[in-house]
C-alpha positions, 0 to 999 in steps of 0.5 A: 500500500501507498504511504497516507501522506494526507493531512490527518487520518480518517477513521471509521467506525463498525460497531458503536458499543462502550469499547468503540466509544472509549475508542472514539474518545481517545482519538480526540487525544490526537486530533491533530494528526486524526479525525472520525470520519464515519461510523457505521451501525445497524441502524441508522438511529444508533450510528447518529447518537454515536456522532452526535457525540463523537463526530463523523458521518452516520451510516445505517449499514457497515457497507455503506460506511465502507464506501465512504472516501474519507475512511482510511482506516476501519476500526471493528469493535463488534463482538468477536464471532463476527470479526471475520465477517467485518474484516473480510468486508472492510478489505473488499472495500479496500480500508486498512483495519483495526480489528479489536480483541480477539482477532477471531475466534479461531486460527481458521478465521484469523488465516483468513482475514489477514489472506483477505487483507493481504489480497486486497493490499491494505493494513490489518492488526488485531487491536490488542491495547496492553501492549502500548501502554508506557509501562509495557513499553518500559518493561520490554526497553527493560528486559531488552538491556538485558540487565536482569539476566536471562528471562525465567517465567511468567505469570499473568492473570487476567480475571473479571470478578463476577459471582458465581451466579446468574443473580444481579450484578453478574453476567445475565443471561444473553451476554455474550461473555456467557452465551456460546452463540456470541463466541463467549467464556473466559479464555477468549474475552480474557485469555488472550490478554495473558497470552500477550503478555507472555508474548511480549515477555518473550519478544514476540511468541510466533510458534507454539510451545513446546508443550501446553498443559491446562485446566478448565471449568465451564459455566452453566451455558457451556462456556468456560469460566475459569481457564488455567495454563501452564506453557512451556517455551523455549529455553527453559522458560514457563508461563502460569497463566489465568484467566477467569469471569469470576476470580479477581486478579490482573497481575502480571510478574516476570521473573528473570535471573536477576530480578523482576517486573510486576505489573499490579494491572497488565491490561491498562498498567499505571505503574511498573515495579523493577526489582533487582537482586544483588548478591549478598556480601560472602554468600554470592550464591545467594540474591535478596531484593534488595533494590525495588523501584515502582514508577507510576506512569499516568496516562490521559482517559482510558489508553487507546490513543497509544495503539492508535497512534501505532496504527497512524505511525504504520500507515503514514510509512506505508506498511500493511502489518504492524512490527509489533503485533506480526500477523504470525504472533496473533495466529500463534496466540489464537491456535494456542487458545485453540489447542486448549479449547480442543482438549476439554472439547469445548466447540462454538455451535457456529464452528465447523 
């Protein structure tokens, strides 16, 4: 694709739900360089609250909005069973895509949006926000100093805190975290946040682990509640990851030889621990933590403008993948998501 040397990017929206709002929203943080061009909705009444608000033309139909010539680039933020469904619409259209977490549902849709990308010669990326955030920035310029010592082991957590029940307050009954007709459970909506962070931990995890153990427990409408991973990686290194609707936790810790990285909340982090261990005088064998440090790094509203201002840097450079976020690492995160679904025999309805 050609370099976007326009002024400033247009961007189009499919899907007007609470994530495509805060989206929107953070795109005013950047204002300078971007703009909400058009949003397109299945109704043309929910399209317009939407740019009564935010800006942009309102569109009554995904189509409609994909014609739209000021749209540079499509961000989907639908539930994810139709992901495949939008991407592969929005390359026909020719529009670069950011397609919200989790790419697909699957790796067999994933192969096939970014085929349907790559056909139509435009940007595709799985929109997976953790990663650009400061502290995440910071922890990965840390590790690659090298400084504390060879990587160890991850574990993350990402766990949503609902009861147990279908009672008020909780997930009722239709949505679509819950339902298996919307694609729901916890390793999809919140597994894929503790695979990137392992991801990242590495430098980018392209191939599957040497070895994947795992557990699951399920819901009463057949979807997981609770998912546990343990990974093994290459060199030695193992990754404990949870991901849960009703556990609390969205803790992430890296071990290495020489110390730590901890991040109290890894989805959208507003501080960064380092620790590191020094031997202890006559006993070299040894190491305490002896040297903690938590930098707090703020941040303007909810964080989006981070991974949009990413998709701005690859467009304006002509690029039709992210550096970042390859398209072989989102296929790796999702065939591992895969693999364990298959091993407690775990099928979407819609699925071959």
């Amino acid at each position: 694709m050609k370099p976007i040397t326009k002024e400033k990017i247009g961007w189009g929206f499919i899907g007007t739900g609470v994530i495509a709002k805060q989206f929107a929203a953070c795109l005013q943080l950047l204002e300078d360089e971007c703009y909400i061009a058009a949003v397109g909705s299945r109704s043309m009444e929910t399209a317009k609250k939407f740019t009564d608000v935010f800006g942009g033309k309102p569109y009554g139909s995904y189509e409609e909005m994909l014609q739209d010539p000021d749209v540079d680039v499509v961000y989907v933020a639908t539930p994810h069973m139709v992901h495949e469904e939008n991407v592969v619409m929005a390359a026909k259209y020719g529009k670069n895509i950011l397609c919200e977490k989790p790419f697909a549902v699957n790796k067999k849709q994933a192969q096939h949006m970014f085929d349907a990308a790559k056909e139509a010669g435009v940007f595709c990326m799985e929109g997976l926000w953790s990663r650009f955030f400061p502290a995440w920035r910071e922890a990965r310029r840390i590790l690659d100093t090298g400084e504390l010592g060879q990587l160890v082991s991850i574990d993350a957590a990402t766990c949503w805190g609902a009861r147990r029940s279908f009672e008020p307050g909780n997930f009722p009954r239709g949505d679509r975290r819950v339902e298996p007709d919307l694609a729901g459970g916890a390793l999809l909506d919140a597994g894929i946040y503790v695979l990137a962070a392992t991801s990242v931990a590495v430098n980018h995890l392209t191939k599957l682990p040497n070895k994947i153990f795992s557990t699951m427990r399920f819901e009463p409408t057949g979807v997981d509640s609770d998912t546990d991973m343990l990974l093994e990686l290459d060199d030695g290194v193992t990754a404990h990851l949870c991901c849960s609707l009703h556990r609390r936790n969205h803790e992430v810790t890296i071990y290495c030889e020489n110390g730590s990285i901890h991040m109290e909340n890894h989805r959208c982090p507003t501080t960064i621990t380092v620790t590191r261990r020094k031997p202890i005088p006559g006993m070299p064998h040894y190491r305490d933590g002896s040297e903690t440090v938590t930098t707090t790094i703020p941040y303007a509203k909810v964080g989006f403008q981070f991974e949009a201002q990413v998709v701005h840097d690859c467009l304006r450079k002509g690029l039709t993948t992210c550096p970042d976020v390859p398209p072989q690492e989102t296929l790796t995160l999702i065939e591992i998501a895969d693999i364990v679904r298959r091993e407690h025999n775990f099928k979407y309805p819609f699925e071959d």
